[in-house]
C-alpha positions, 0 to 999 in steps of 0.5 A: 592067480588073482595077482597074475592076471591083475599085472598081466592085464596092467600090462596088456593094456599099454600093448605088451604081449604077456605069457603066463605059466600058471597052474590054475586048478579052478574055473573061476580063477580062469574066468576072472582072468579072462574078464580083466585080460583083453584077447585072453588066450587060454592053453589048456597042456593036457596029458592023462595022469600016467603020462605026467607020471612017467615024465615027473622030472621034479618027482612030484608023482613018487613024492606024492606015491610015497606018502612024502607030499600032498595037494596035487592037482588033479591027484588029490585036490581038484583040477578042474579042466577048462570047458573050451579052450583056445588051444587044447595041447594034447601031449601025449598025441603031439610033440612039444613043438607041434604044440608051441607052434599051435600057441604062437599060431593063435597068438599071432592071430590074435596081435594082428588083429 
């Protein structure tokens, strides 16, 4: 994570709008990116843990049932959810589009400003 928010705020500083998809299961990793990105965004994909089950499209969920893998997050190693968001996407109550449209909205908020 340290390495994501040290290019994406490289990047940042010559104007250059950064998205990263980064599962980041502590806070504090999370907190540090934000002190080094400026207008740091975070969007929090939330969905109860039956929900990631049945869609598993890479079956990381079987694998894990199965005894095949470990260390998943918010299975059996910790995650850490964020304590206020700038967007809280909510899965299993809005569609994918509904969500994105949420992301771009704030973003365009904060490049105009």
């Amino acid at each position: 994570m340290r390495r994501i928010a040290y290019i994406a705020g490289l990047l940042t500083k010559h104007d250059i709008v950064v998205l990263v998809c980064a599962v980041s299961p502590f806070r504090e990793a999370r907190d540090q990116a934000r002190q080094h990105i400026r207008r740091f965004i975070e969007v929090f994909v939330d969905a109860p843990l039956h929900v990631c089950e049945e869609r598993d499209p890479n079956g990381l969920y079987r694998r894990f049932r199965a005894g095949q893998i470990n260390h998943v997050a918010g299975v059996d190693d910790p995650y850490e959810k964020p304590e206020d968001p700038e967007v809280h996407c909510h899965t299993d109550r809005e569609t994918v589009a509904q969500s994105a449209a949420n992301v771009v909205d704030l973003a365009m908020r904060y490049i105009l400003r």
